[in-house]
C-alpha positions in Angstrom: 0.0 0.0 0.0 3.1 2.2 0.1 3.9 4.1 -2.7 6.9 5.8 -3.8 7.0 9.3 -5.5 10.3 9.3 -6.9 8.9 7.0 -9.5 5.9 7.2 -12.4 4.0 10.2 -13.8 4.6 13.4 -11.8 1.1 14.9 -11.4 -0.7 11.6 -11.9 1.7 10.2 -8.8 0.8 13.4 -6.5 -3.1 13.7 -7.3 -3.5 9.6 -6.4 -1.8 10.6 -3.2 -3.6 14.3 -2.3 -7.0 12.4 -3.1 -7.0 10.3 0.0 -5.8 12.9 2.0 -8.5 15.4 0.6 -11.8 12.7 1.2 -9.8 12.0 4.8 -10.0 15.9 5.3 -13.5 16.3 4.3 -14.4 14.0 6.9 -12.2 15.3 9.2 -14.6 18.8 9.1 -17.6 16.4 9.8 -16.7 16.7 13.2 -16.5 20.3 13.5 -20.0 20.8 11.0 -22.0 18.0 12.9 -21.3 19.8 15.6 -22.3 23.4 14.5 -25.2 22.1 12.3 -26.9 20.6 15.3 -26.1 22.7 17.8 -27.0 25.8 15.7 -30.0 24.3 14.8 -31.3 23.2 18.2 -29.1 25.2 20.5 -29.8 28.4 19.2 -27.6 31.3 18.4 -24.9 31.4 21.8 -24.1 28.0 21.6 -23.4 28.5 18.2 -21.2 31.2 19.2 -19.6 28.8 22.2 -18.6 25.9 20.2 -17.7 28.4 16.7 -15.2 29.7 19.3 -14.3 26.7 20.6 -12.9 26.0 17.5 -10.8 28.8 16.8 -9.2 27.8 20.1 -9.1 23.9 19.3 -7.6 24.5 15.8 -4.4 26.3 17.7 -3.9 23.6 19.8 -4.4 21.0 17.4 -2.3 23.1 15.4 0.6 22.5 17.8 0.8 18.6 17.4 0.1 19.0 13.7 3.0 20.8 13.4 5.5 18.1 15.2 4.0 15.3 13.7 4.4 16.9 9.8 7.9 18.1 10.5 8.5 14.3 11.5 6.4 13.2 8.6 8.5 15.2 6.4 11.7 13.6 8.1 10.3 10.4 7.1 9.6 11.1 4.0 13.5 11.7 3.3 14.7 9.0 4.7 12.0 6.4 3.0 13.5 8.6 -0.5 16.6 8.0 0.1 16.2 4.4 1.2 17.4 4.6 4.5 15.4 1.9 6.9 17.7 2.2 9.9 17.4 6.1 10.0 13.7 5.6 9.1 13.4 3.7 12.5 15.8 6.1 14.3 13.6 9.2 13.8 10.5 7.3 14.5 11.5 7.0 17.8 13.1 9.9 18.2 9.9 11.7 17.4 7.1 9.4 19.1 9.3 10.0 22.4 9.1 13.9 21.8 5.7 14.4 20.6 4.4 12.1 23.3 6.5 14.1 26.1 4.9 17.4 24.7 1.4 16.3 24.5 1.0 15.6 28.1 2.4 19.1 28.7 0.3 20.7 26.0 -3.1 18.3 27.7 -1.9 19.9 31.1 -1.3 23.6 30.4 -5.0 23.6 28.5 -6.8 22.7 31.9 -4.5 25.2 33.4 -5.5 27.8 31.3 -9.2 27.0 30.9 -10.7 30.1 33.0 -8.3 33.1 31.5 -9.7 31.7 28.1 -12.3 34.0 28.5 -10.4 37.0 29.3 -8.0 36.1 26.2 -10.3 35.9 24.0 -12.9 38.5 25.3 -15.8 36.3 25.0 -19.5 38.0 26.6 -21.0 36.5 29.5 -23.8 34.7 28.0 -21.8 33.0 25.7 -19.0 31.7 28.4 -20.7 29.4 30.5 -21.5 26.9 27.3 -18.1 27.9 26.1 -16.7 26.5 29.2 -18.6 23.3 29.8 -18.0 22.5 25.6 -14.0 23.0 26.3 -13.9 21.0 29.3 -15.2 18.1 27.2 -13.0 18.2 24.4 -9.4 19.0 26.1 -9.9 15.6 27.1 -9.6 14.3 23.6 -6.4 16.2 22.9 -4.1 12.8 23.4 -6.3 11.4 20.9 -5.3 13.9 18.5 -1.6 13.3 18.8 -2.6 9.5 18.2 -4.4 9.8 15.0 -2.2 12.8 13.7 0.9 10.7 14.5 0.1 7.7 12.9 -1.4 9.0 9.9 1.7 11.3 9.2 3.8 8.4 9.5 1.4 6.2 7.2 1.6 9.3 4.5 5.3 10.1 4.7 6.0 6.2 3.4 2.9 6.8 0.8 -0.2 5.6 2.0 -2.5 7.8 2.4 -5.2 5.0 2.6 -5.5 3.8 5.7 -5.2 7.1 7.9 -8.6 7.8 5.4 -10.2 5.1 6.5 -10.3 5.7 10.0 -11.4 8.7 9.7 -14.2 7.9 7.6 -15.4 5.5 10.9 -14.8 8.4 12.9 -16.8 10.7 11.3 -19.8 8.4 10.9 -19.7 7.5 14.6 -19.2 11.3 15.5 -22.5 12.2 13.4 -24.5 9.4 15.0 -23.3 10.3 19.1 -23.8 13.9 17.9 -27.3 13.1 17.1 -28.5 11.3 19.9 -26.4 13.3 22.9 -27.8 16.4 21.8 -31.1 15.9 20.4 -31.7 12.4 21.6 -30.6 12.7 25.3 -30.6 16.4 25.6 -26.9 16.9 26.8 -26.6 20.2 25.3 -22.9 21.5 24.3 -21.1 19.3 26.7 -23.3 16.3 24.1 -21.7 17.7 21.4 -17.9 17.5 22.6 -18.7 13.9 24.2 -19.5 13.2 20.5 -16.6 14.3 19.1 -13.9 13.1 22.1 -15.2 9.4 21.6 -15.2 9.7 18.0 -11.6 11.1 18.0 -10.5 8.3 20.5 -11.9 5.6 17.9 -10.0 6.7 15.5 -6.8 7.5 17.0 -6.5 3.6 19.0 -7.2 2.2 15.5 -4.9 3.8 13.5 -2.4 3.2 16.0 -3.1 -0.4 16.1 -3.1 -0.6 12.5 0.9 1.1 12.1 2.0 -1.3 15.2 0.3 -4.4 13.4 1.2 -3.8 9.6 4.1 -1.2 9.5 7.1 -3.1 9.0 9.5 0.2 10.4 7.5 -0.4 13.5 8.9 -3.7 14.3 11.7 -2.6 16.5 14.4 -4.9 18.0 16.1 -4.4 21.3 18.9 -2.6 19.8 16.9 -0.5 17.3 15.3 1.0 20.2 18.4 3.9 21.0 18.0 7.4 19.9 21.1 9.4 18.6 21.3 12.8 19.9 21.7 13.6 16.2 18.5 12.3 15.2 16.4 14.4 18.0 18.0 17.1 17.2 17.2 16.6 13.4 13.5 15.8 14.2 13.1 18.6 16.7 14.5 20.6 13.8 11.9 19.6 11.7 8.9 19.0 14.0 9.5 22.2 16.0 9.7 24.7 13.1 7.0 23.5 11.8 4.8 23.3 14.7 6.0 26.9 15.4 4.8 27.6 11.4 0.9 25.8 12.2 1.0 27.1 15.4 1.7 30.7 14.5 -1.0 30.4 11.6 -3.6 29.5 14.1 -2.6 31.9 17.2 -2.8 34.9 14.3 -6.7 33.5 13.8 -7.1 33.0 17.6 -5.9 36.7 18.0 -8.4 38.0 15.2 -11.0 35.6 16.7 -10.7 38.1 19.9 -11.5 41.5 17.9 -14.3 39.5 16.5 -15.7 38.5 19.9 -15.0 42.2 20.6 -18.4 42.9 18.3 -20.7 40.9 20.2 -22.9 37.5 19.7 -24.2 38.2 15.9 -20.5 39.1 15.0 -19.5 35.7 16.5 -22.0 33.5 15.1 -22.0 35.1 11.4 -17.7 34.3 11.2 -18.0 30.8 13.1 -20.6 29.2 10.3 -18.8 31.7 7.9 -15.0 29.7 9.0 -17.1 26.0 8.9 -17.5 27.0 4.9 -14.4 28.4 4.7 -12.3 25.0 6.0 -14.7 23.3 3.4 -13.4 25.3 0.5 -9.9 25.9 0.7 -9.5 22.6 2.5 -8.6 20.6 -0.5 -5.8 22.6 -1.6 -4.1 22.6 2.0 -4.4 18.7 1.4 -3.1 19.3 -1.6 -0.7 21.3 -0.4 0.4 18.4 2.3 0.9 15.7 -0.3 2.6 18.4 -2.7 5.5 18.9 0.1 5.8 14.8 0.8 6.4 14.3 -2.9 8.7 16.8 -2.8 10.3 15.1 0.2 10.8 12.4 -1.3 12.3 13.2 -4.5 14.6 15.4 -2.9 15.5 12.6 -0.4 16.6 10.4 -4.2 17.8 13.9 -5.4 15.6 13.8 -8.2 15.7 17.8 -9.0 13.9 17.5 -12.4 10.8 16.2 -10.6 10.7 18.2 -8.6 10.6 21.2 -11.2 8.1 19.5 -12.9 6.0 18.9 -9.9 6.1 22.5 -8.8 4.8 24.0 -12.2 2.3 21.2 -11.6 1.2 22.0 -8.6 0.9 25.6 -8.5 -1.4 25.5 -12.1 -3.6 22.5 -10.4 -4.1 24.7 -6.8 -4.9 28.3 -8.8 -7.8 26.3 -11.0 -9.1 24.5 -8.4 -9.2 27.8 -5.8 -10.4 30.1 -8.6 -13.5 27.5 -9.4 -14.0 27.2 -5.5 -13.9 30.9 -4.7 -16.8 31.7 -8.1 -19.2 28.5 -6.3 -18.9 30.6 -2.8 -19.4 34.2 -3.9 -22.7 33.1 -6.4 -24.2 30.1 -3.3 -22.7 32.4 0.3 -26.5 32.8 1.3 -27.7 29.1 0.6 -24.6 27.9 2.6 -25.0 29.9 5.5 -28.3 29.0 5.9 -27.0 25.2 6.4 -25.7 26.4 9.8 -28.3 29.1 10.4 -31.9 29.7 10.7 -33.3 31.8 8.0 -34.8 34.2 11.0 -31.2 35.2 11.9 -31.0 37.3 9.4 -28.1 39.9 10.8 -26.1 36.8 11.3 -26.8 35.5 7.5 -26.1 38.9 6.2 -22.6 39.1 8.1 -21.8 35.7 6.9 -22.5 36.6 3.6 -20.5 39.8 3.3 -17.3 37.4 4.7 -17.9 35.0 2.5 -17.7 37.0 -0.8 -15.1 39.5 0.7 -12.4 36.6 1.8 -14.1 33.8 -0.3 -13.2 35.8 -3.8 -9.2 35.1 -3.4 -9.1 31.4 -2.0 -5.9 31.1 -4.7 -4.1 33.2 -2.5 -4.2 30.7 0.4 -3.6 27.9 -2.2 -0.2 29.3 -3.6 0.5 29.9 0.3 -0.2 26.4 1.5 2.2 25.2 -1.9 5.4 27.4 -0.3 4.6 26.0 2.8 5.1 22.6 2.0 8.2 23.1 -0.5 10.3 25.0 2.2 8.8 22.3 4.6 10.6 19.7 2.5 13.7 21.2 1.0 14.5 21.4 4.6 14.0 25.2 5.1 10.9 25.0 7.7 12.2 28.5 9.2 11.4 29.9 5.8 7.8 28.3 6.1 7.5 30.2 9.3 8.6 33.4 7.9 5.8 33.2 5.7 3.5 32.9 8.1 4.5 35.3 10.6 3.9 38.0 7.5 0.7 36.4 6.2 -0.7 36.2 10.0 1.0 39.0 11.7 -0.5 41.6 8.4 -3.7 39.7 9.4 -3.5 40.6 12.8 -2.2 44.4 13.1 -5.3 45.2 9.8 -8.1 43.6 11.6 -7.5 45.7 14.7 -7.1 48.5 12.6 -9.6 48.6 10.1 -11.9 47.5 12.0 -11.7 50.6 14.8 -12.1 53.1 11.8 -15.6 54.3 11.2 -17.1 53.7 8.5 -15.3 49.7 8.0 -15.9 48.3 11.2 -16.2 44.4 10.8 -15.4 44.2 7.2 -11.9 45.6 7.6 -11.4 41.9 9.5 -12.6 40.3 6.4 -10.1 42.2 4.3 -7.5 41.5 6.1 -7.0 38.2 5.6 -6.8 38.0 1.8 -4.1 41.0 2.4 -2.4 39.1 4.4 -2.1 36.0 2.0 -0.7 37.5 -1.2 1.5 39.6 0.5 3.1 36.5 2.2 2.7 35.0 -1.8 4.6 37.2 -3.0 7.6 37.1 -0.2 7.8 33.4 -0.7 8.0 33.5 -4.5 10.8 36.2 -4.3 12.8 34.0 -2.1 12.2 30.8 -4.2 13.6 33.0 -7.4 16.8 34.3 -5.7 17.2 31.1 -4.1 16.5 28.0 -6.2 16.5 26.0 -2.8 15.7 22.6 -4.7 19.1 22.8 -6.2 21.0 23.3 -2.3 
């Protein structure tokens, strides 16, 4: 079920390996929409608001083991290109040992920080106390995340993107079902809703695990396999660190702009949480894309196959601007008809907010598509501090013109909206300028 990209077609190679990951990412947003669909519908309009911001938050910190396990990922990727088992195992190791170590502290510091969540992100009274009981829920299902996230970048970075689909697909359908009946069935409210989502997150990460342990043969470990050099954790926590710093800086710029949302009240928050739910939908594919893009990469420039990866850049980048510009036309014509999937027709101030985000941020998703392609090159050239780069100026423009705009009369909200596309193409054309002077595939 491995497959190796240094070999066959160049785009036909990548787009059999980003399609997994895409359905496997599809599913992965039925969590978060079975969630906001049901509670939005039968919760009304500040529990909407609770779990939308929830989410923010929960993206951040899932953000932070992302990170670690796709610098690993991309680690492994290399050393599966250049056909090295015995480093293959050594970083394996090496970066289950690290990850695991920082996932307890992450678990820990969230129940730590539950109660100055609020003040953070300057979320109103009425919609705190749901807020609360929803996040008290689902911190528990943050080792569950490292699980799934570990084992499925491990499964990806030797070329099966497969299996970690397939777990997710049970997830999902178990997550819909508990969602269902804890809410509406059993009347469990918000805390129903994370319950849901915690066991269905659980399922899949003990499978998946079971799964690698059971069929992976770089899993098999002897005694003496078992050491770790201290220059392999230093190479992994050069990869995974960097690029956790890269996902978690993306997410901590939205969790910042999340707060001068709150800042407008309950209608503000509702309208940009279904608004974001749409929004992971759409550009979604293209981050997958973007994923399987840099472990192609990886491995061809683990064999030193430069031509490749020239080829699979132009690729790429044509592919991502087609499929963003088609994407971006279906949002702007259907915003309406999709926020009213997460909202009832008699919210109308929240509809109309969700609309004018849509067709102000929804109009460029190429921007983020080009973005998430320089991600994953730098990613697996081996220059994940460039990745970062590019985030800090996408995220930090994103940040300093959504407190701005927003405070001058006459934009208010919609200077939030604009600042995010702002903040994409600026950090486009940064990355572009470096690739040019740089030619870092040829290093």
């Amino acid at each position: 079920m491995n497959t190796d990209l240094t070999r066959g077609p160049v785009m036909r190679s990548m787009l059999l390996f980003a399609v997994p990951m895409i359905l496997g990412d599809l599913l992965q947003q039925c969590y978060n929409v079975a969630d906001t669909l049901i509670v939005g519908k039968f919760l009304g309009a500040h529990a909407l608001a609770a779990v939308g911001s929830s989410f923010t938050l929960m993206t951040f910190l899932t953000s932070i083991l992302l990170g670690l396990c796709m610098g690993s990922g991309t680690y492994f990727s290399m050393r599966f290109g250049e056909k090295d088992e015995q480093g293959l195992k050594e970083g394996i190791c090496a970066s289950f040992l690290l990850i695991f170590g920082l996932t307890l502290v992450l678990n820990a510091l969230a129940f730590a920080s539950l109660d100055g969540i609020r003040v953070f992100l300057k979320v109103p009274g009425a919609v705190w106390q749901p807020m609360r009981e929803y996040l008290a829920v689902i911190f528990c299902g943050i080792f569950a995340t490292f699980l799934y996230n570990y084992f499925a970048s491990l499964l990806r970075s030797v070329g099966n993107s497969v299996v970690p689909l397939i777990f997710l697909a049970f997830s999902a359908v178990l997550n819909i079902a508990l969602d269902l009946w804890f809410v509406i069935g059993l009347g469990r409210g918000v805390a129903g809703a994370a319950e849901a989502t915690v066991i269905a997150q659980y399922a899949s990460g003990a499978g998946i695990a079971l799964y690698a342990f059971l069929r992976v043969p770089y899993l098999k470990l002897k005694r003496g396999e078992l050491g770790v050099s201290r220059r392999c954790m230093k190479k992994i926590a050069d990869f995974s660190v960097l690029t956790c710093v890269q996902q978690s800086v993306m997410n901590l710029g939205i969790l910042l702009v999340q707060g001068v949302v709150n800042s407008f009240g309950a209608t503000v928050m509702a309208a940009f949480a279904a608004a974001v739910k749409i929004d992971a939908f759409a550009y979604m594919p293209v981050q997958d894309f973007g994923n399987a893009f840099s472990t192609f990469i990886a491995q061809n420039y683990g064999a030193k196959e430069a031509g490749r990866i020239r080829a699979g850049l132009k690729g790429a980048f044509v592919t991502a601007g087609v499929f963003a510009a088609a994407v971006s036309a279906l949002v702007c014509v259907f915003a309406r008809p999709l926020m009213l999937l997460f909202v009832d027709a008699q919210e109308t101030a929240i509809v109309a907010e969700g609309v004018r985000y849509l067709r102000i941020e929804g109009a460029f998703y190429c921007g983020i598509g080009f973005l998430f392609l320089f991600y994953g090159l730098y990613r697996a050239l081996g220059k994940p501090g460039m990745s970062v780069v590019l985030t800090v100026i996408s995220l930090g423009t994103r940040v300093l013109l959504a407190n701005v705009l927003s405070a001058m009369p006459g934009i208010g909200v919609a200077g939030i909206w604009w600042s995010v596309p702002i903040g994409w193409f600026l950090a486009d054309a940064v990355g572009f300028a470096y690739y040019v002077a740089t030619r870092p595939e040829r290093s």
